[in-house]
N, C-alpha and C positions, 0 to 999 in steps of 0.2 A: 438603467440601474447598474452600478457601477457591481460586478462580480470579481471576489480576492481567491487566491489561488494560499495554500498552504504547502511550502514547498518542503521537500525532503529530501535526502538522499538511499542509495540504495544501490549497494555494490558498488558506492565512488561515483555512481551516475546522478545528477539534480532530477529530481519529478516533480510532479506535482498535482495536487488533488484539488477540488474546485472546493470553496468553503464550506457550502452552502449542503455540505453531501456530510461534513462531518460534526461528529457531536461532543467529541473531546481529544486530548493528546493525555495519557495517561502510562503511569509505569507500572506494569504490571508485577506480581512477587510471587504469585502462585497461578500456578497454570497446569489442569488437569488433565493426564494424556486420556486421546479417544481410541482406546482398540481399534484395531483394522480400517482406522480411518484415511483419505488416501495423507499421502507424504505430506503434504503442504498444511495441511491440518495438523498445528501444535500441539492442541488441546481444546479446551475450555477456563475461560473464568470469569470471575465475579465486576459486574460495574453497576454500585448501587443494587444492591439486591437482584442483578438481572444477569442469567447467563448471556453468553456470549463468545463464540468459536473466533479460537486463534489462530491467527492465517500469517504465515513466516511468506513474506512479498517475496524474498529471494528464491525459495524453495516453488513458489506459484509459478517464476515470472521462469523457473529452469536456470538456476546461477548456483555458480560455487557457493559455499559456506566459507565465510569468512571471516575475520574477526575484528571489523570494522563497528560492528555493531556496538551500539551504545549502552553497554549492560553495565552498570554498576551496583556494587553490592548483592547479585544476583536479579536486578532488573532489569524489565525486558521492556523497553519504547518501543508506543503504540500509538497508532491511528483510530479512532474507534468513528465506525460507521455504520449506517445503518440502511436494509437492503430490505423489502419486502416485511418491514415489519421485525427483522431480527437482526443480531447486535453483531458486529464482528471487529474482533482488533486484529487490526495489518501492523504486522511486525516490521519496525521500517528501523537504518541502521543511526539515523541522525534526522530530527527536527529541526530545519535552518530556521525560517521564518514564514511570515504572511505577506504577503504584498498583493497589490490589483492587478489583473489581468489587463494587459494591453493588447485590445484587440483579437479577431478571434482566433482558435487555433487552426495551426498550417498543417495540410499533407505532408507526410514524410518524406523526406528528400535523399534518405540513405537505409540503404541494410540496416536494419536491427536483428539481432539475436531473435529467433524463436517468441519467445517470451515476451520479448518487447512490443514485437509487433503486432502478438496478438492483443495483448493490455494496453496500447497506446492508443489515443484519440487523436494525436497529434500531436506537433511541436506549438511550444506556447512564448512569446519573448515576457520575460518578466524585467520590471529595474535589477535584478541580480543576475538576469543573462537568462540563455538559451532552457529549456526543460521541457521534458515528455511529458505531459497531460498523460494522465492513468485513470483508468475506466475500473472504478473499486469492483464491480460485480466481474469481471473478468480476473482481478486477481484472488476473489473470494472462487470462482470454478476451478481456478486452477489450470493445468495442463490434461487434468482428465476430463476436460470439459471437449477438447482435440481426440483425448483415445478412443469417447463413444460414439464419435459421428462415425 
């Protein structure tokens, strides 16, 4: 069975997320903050009558803020996934494309940042080049999923 990879960017870096994990690409306009919820946690909002927690990938993966992000008019591009039954949009700064996975993915053959390394599954070749495979449940725990071991 042939598996497509939906690639994105995120701090200038290509990723990418395997299709088959995601359920829409959507702009999001309102987004509800959650008190005392950790950093990487936006908010909440609405897809089709279903909540759904907003997870900013930069802020998960431990990366500057930057204004790369693809906000127009006050929107916010999103990934929308689903983990255990519950909804989440990964805030990502640009949606390239879809393409197939060529083959499976590689061990990491260099430092990655923190962040990276914990969210990567590996290096993936796609027809547009080189990209990190991202493990969405790892950027939905975030970095505090590291401060309670």
């Amino acid at each position: 069975m042939d598996r497509s990879l939906l690639l994105v960017r995120i701090a200038g870096e290509m990723a990418a997320l395997e299709s088959d994990r995601i359920q829409s690409v959507v702009e999001l306009d309102s987004i509800t903050p959650v008190p005392r919820s950790p950093a990487h946690i936006v908010g909440l909002a609405a897809l089709r009558s279903k909540a759904m927690t907003v997870i900013d990938c930069r802020c998960s993966l431990e990366l500057p803020e930057g204004d790369e992000a693809q906000e127009e008019d006050g929107l916010v591009l999103a990934v929308v996934v689903e983990l255990d039954e519950h909804l989440y949009a990964l805030v990502v700064d640009r949606v390239e494309e879809v393409v197939a996975l060529e083959g499976e993915p590689a061990p990491l053959r260099a430092d990655l940042l923190p962040g990276w390394s914990r969210a990567t599954l590996g290096m993936v070749e796609t027809s547009a080049g080189p990209a990190l495979l991202l493990d969405p449940a790892q950027l939905v725990a975030g970095s505090a999923a590291l401060e309670a071991a």
